[in-house]
VOGUKE-190190 format. One record per residue: residue number from 1; residue in three letters; x negated, y, z of N, C-alpha, C in turn. Coordinates in steps of 0.2 Angstrom, whole numbers, plus 5000, padded with zeros to 4 digits. Example, Ala and Ser with C-alpha at 12.3 -4.5 7.8 and 13.67 -1.06 7.14 Angstrom:
REM VOGUKE-190190
ATOM, n, res, n.px, n.py, n.pz, ca.px, ca.py, ca.pz, c.px, c.py, c.pz
ATOM, 1, ALA, 4934, 4972, 5039, 4938, 4978, 5039, 4934, 4984, 5039
ATOM, 2, SER, 4936, 4989, 5035, 4932, 4995, 5036, 4936, 5000, 5039
//
This chain:
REM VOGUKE-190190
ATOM, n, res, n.px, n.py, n.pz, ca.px, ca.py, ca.pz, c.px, c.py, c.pz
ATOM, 1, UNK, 5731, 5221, 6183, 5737, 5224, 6183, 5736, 5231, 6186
ATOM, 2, UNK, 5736, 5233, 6193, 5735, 5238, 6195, 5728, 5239, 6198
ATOM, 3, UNK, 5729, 5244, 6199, 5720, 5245, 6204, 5722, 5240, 6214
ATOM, 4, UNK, 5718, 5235, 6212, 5719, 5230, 6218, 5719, 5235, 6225
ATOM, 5, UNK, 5712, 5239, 6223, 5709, 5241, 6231, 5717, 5247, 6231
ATOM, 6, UNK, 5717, 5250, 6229, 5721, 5256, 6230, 5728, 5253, 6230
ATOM, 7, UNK, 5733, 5251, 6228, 5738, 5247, 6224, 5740, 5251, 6222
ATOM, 8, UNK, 5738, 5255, 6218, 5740, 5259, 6214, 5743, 5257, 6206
ATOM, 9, UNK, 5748, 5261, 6203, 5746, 5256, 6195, 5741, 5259, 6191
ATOM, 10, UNK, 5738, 5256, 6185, 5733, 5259, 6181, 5733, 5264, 6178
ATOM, 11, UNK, 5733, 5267, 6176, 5733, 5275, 6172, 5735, 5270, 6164
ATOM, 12, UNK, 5731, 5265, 6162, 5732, 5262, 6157, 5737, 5260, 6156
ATOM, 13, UNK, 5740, 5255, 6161, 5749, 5252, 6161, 5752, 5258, 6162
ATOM, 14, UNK, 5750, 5264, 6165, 5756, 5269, 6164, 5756, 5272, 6158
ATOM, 15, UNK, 5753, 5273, 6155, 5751, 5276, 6146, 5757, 5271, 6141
ATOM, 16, UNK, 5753, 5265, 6144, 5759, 5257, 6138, 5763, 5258, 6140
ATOM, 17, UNK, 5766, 5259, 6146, 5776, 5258, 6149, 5777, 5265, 6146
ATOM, 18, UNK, 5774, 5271, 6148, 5776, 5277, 6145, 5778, 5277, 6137
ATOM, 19, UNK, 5776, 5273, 6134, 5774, 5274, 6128, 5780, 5270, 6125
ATOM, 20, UNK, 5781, 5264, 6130, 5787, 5259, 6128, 5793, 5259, 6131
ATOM, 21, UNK, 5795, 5265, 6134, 5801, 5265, 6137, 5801, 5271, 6138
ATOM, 22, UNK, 5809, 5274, 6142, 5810, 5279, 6142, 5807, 5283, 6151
ATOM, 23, UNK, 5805, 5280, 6154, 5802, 5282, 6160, 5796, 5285, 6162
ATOM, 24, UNK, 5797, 5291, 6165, 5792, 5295, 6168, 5787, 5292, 6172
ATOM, 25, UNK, 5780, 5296, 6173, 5775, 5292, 6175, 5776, 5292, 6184
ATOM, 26, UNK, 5782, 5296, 6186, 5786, 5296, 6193, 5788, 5289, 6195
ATOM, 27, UNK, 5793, 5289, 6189, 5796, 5284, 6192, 5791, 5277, 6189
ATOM, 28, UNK, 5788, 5275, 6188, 5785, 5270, 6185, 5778, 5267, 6189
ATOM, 29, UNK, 5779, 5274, 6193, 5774, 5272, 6201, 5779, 5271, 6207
ATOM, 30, UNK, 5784, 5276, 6208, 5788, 5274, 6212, 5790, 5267, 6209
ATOM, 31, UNK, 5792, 5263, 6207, 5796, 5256, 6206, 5790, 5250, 6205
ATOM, 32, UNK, 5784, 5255, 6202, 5775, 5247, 6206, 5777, 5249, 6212
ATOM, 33, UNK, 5778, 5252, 6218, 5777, 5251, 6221, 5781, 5248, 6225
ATOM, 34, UNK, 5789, 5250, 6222, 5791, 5243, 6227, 5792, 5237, 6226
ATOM, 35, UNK, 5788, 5237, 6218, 5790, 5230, 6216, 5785, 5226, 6221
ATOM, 36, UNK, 5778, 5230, 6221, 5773, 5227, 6226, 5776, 5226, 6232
ATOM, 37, UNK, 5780, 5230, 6234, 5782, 5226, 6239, 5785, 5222, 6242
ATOM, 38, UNK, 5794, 5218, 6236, 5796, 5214, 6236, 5793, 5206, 6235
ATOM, 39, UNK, 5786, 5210, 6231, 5781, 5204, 6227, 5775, 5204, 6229
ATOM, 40, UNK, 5772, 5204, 6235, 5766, 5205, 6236, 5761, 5202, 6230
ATOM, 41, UNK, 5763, 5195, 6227, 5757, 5195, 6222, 5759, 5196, 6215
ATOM, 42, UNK, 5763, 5201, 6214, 5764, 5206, 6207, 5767, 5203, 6202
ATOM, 43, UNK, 5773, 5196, 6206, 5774, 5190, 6200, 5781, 5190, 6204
ATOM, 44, UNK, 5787, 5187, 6200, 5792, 5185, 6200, 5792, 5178, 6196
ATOM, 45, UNK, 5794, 5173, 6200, 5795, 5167, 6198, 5800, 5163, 6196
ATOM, 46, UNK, 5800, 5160, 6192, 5809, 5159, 6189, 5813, 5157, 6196
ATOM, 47, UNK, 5812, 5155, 6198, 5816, 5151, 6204, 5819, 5159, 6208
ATOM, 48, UNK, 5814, 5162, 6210, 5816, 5168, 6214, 5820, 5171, 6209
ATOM, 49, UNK, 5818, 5172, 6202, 5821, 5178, 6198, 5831, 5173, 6199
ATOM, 50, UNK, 5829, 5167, 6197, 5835, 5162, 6196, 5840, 5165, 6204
ATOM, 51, UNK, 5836, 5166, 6210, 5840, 5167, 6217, 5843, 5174, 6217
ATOM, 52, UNK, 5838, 5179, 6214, 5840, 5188, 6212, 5846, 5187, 6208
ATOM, 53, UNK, 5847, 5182, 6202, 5852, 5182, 6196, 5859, 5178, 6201
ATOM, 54, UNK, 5856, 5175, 6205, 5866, 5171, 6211, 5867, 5178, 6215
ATOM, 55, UNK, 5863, 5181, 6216, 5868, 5185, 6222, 5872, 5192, 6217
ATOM, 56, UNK, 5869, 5190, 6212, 5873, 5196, 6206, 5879, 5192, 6205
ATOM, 57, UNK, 5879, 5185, 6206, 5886, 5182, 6201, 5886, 5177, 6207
ATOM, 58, UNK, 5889, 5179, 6214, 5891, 5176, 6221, 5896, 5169, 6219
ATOM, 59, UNK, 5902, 5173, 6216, 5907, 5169, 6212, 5905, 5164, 6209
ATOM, 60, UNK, 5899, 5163, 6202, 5899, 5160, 6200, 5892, 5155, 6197
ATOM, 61, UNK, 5894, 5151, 6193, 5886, 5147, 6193, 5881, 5150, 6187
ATOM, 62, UNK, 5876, 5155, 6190, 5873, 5161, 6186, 5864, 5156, 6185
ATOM, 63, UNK, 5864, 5150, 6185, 5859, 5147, 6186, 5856, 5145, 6178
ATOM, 64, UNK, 5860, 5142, 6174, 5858, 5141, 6165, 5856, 5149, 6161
ATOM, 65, UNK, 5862, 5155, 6164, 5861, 5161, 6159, 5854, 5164, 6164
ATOM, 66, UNK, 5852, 5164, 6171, 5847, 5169, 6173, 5840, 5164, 6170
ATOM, 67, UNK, 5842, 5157, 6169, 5837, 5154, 6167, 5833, 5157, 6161
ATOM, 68, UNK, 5840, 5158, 6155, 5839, 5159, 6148, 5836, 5170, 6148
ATOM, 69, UNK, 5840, 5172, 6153, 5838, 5178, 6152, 5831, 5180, 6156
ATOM, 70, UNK, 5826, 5174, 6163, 5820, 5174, 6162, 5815, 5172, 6159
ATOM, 71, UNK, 5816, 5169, 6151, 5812, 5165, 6147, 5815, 5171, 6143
ATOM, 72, UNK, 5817, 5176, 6140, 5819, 5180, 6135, 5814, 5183, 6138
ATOM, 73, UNK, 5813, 5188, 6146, 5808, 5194, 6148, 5801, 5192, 6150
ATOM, 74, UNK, 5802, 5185, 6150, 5792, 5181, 6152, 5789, 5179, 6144
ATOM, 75, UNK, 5787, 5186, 6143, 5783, 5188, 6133, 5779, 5184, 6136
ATOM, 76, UNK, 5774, 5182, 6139, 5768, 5179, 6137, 5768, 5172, 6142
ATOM, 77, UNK, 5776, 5172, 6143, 5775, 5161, 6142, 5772, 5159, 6148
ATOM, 78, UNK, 5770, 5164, 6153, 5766, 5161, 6161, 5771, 5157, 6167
ATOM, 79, UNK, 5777, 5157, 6164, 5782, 5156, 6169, 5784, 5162, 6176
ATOM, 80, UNK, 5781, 5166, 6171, 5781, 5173, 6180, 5783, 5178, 6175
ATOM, 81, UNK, 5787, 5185, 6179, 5789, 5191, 6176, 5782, 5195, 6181
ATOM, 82, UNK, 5777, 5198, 6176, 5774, 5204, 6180, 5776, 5210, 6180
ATOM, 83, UNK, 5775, 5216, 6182, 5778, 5222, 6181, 5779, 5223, 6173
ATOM, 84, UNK, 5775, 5223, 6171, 5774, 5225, 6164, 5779, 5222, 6161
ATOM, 85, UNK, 5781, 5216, 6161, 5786, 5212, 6159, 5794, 5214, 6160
ATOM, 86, UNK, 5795, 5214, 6168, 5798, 5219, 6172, 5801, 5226, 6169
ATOM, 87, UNK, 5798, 5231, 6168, 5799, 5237, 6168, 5801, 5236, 6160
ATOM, 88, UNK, 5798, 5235, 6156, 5803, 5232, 6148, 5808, 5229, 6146
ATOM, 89, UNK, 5809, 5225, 6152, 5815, 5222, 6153, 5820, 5226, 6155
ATOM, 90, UNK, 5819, 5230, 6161, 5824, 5234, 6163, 5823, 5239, 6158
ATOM, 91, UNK, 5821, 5240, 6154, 5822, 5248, 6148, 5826, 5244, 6144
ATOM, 92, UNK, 5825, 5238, 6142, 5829, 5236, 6135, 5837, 5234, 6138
ATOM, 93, UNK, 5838, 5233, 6145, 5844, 5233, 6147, 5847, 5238, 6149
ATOM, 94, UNK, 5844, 5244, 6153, 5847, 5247, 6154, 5848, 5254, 6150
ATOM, 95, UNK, 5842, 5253, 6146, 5843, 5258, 6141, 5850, 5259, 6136
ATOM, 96, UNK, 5851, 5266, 6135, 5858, 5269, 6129, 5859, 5264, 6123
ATOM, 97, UNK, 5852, 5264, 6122, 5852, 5264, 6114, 5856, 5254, 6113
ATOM, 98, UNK, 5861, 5255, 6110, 5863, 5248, 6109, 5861, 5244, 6105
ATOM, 99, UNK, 5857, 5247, 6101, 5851, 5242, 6095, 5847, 5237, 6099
ATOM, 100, UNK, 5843, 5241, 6104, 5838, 5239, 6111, 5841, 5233, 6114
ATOM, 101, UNK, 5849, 5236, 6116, 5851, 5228, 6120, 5851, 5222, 6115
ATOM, 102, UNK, 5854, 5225, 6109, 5855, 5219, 6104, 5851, 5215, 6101
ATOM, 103, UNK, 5844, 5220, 6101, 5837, 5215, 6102, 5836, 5211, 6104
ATOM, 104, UNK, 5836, 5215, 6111, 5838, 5210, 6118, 5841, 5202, 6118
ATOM, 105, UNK, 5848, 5205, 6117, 5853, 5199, 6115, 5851, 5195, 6110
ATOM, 106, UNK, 5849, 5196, 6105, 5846, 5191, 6100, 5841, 5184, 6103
ATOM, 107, UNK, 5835, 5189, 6105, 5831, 5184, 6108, 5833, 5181, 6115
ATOM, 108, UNK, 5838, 5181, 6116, 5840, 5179, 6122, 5844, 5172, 6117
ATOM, 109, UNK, 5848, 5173, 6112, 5849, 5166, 6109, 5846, 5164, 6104
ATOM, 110, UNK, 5839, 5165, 6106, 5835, 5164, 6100, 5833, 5157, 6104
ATOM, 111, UNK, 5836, 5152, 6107, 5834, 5147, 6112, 5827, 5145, 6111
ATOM, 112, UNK, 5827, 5146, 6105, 5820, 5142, 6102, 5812, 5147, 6100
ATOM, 113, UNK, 5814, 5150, 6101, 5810, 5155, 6098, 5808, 5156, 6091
ATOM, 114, UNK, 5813, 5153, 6087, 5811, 5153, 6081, 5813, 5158, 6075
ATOM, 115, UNK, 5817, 5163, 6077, 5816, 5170, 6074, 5823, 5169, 6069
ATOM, 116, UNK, 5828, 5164, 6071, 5833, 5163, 6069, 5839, 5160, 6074
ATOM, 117, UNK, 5845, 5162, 6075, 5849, 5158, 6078, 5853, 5152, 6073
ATOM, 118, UNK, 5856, 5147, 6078, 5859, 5140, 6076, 5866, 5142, 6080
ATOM, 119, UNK, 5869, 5139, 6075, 5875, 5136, 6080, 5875, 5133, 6089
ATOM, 120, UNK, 5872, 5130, 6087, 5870, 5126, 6094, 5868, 5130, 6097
ATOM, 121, UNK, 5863, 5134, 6097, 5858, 5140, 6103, 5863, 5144, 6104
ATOM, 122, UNK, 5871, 5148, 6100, 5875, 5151, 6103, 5879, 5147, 6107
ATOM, 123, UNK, 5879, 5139, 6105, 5884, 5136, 6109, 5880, 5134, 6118
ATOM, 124, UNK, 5875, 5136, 6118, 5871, 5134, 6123, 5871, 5142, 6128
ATOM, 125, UNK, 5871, 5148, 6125, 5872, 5153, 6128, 5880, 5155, 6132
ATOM, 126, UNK, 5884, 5152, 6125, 5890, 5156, 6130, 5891, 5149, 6133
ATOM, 127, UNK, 5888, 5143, 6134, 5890, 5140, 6140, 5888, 5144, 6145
ATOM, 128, UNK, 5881, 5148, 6146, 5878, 5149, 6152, 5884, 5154, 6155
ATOM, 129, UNK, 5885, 5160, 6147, 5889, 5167, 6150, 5897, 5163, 6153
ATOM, 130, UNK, 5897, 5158, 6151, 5903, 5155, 6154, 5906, 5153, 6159
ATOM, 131, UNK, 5898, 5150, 6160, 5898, 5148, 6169, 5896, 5154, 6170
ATOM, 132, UNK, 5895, 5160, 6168, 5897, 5165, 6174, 5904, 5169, 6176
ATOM, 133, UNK, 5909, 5167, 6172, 5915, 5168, 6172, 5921, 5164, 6177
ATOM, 134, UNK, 5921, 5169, 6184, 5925, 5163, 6190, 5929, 5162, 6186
ATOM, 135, UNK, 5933, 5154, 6189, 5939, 5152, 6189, 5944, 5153, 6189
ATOM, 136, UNK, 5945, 5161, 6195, 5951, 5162, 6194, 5952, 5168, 6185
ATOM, 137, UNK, 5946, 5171, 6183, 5946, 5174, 6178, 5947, 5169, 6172
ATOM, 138, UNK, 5944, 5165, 6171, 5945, 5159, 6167, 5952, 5159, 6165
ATOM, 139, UNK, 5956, 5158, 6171, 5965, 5156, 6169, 5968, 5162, 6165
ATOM, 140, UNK, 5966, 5169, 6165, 5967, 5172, 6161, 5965, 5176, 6154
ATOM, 141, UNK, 5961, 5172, 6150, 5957, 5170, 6145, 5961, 5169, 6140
ATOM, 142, UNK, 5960, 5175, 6133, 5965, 5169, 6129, 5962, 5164, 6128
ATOM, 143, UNK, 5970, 5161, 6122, 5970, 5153, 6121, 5965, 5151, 6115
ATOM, 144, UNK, 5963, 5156, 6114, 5955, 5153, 6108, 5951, 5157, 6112
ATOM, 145, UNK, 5948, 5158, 6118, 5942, 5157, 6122, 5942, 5154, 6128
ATOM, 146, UNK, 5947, 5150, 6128, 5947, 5148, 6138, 5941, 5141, 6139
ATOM, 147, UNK, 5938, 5138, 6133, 5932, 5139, 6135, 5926, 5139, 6132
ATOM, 148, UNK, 5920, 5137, 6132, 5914, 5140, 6131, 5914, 5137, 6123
ATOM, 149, UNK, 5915, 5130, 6121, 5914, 5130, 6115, 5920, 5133, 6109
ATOM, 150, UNK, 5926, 5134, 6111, 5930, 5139, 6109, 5928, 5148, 6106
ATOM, 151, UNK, 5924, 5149, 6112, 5920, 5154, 6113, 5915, 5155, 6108
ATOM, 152, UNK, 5911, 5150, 6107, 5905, 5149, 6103, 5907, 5150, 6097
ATOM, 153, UNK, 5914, 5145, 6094, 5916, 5145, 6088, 5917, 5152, 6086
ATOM, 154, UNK, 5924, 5155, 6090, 5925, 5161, 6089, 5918, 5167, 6087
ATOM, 155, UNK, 5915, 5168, 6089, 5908, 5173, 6089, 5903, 5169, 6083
ATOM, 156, UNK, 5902, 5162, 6082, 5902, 5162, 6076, 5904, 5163, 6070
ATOM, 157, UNK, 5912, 5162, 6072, 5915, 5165, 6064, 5915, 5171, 6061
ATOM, 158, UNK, 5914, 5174, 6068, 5910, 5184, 6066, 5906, 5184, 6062
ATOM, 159, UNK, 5902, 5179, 6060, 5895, 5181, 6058, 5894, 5178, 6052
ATOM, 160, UNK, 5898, 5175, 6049, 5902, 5172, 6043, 5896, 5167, 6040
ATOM, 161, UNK, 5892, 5163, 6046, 5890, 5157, 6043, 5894, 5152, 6044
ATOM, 162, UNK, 5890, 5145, 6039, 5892, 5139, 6040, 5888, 5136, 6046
ATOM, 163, UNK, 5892, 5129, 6048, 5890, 5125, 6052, 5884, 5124, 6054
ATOM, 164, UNK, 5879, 5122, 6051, 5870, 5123, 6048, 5867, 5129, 6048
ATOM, 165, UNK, 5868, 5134, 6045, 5867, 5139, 6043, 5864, 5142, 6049
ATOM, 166, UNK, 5859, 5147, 6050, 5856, 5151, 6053, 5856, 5158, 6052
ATOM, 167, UNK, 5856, 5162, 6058, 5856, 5168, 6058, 5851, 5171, 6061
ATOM, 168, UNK, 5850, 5176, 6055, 5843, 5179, 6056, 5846, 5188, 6063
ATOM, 169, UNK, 5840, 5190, 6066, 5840, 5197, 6069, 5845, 5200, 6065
ATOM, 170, UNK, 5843, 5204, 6061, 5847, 5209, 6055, 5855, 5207, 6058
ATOM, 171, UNK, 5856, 5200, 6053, 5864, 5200, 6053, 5867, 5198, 6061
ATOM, 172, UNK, 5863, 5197, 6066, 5865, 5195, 6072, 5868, 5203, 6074
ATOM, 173, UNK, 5863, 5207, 6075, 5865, 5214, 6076, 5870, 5218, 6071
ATOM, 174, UNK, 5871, 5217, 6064, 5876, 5221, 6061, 5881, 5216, 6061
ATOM, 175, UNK, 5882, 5211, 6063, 5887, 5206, 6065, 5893, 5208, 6073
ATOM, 176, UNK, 5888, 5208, 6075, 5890, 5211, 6083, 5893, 5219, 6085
ATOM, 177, UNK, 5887, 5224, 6079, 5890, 5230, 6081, 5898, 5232, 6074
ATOM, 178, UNK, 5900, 5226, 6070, 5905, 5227, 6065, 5911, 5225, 6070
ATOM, 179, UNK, 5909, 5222, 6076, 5916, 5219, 6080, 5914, 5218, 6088
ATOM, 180, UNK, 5919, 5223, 6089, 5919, 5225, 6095, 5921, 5216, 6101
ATOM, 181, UNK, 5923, 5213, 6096, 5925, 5204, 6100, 5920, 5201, 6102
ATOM, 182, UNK, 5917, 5203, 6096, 5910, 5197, 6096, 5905, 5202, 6100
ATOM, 183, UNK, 5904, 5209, 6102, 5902, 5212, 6106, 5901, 5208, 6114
ATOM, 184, UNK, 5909, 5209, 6115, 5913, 5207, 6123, 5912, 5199, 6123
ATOM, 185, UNK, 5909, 5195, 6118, 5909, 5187, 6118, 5902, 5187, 6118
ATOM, 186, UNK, 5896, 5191, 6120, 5889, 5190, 6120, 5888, 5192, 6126
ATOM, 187, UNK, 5891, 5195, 6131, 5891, 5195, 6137, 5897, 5194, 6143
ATOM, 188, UNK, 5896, 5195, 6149, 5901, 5196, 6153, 5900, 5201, 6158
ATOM, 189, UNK, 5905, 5205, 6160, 5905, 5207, 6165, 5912, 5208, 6168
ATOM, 190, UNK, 5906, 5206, 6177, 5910, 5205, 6181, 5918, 5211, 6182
ATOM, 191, UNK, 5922, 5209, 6182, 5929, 5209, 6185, 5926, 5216, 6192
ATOM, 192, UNK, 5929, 5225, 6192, 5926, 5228, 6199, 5933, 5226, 6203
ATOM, 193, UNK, 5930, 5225, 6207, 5936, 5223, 6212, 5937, 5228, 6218
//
């Protein structure tokens, strides 16, 4: 990863992150650095990444969606986020560009990794986004989404497949940016209190 003796990052991972995100070689050393130091051994672990995802959704149970969004950003399957892994994930999220997140999005219900969404992988996603939705926000829900599989149905019908049927990349994102519902039904956000 980095240069061990020094803990510096590589000149080589800052060329790749440079190249794949929109971050300067400033901040891309200041943030190995604190990751090193969050993370003495340069890895996030689903469990820990799963504990970082509760204290973001105190209110509710963020344990099935941080599960689904740490198997979206661990590209190479190890069961750990490296920096590398890390810093792409944070571009693709918190980057402008909308297409980025919707990629994002995609593979994030692509449960399977099979380069197409099912009904069932959306119904297993907005369960997750659902359990992130307190209780008391829940009771003021409309009455075709108060709850997850109502949800699922709805955001399916946007995308004008049948029951079976699968949806590829392409139409999951021209699906989602034609309708602002099916937008707000692929995610959640919390209520600023």
């Amino acid at each position: 990863m980095g240069n061990a003796k020094s803990g510096a990052i590589s000149q080589e991972m800052l060329d790749d992150l440079r190249q794949r995100t929109r971050f300067s070689e400033a901040e891309l050393s200041r943030w190995f650095g604190e990751f090193r130091r969050e993370c003495p051994t340069e890895r996030v672990s689903q469990a820990e990444f799963e504990r970082i995802y509760q204290r973001l959704f105190p209110d509710s149970d963020a344990q099935a969606y941080s599960s689904h969004v740490f198997r979206s950003f661990d590209v190479n399957g190890d069961g750990t986020l490296d920096f590398r892994e890390y810093i792409i994930a944070l571009h693709l999220t918190s980057s402008g560009l909308t297409s980025l997140k919707l990629e994002w999005a995609f593979s994030l219900f692509d449960v399977d990794n099979s380069g197409a969404i099912t009904k069932g992988e959306v119904l297993e996603i907005t369960r997750a986004i659902f359990k992130l939705i307190p209780e008391e926000e829940r009771k003021d829900l409309p009455e075709d989404e108060n709850t997850a599989e109502k949800r699922a149905d709805k955001l399916w019908s946007y995308f004008g497949k049948k029951e079976k049927e699968k949806l590829l990349e392409g139409e999951f994102i021209e699906g989602v940016l034609e309708n602002e519902n099916a937008l707000r039904l692929i995610q959640y956000e919390p209520k600023k209190k």
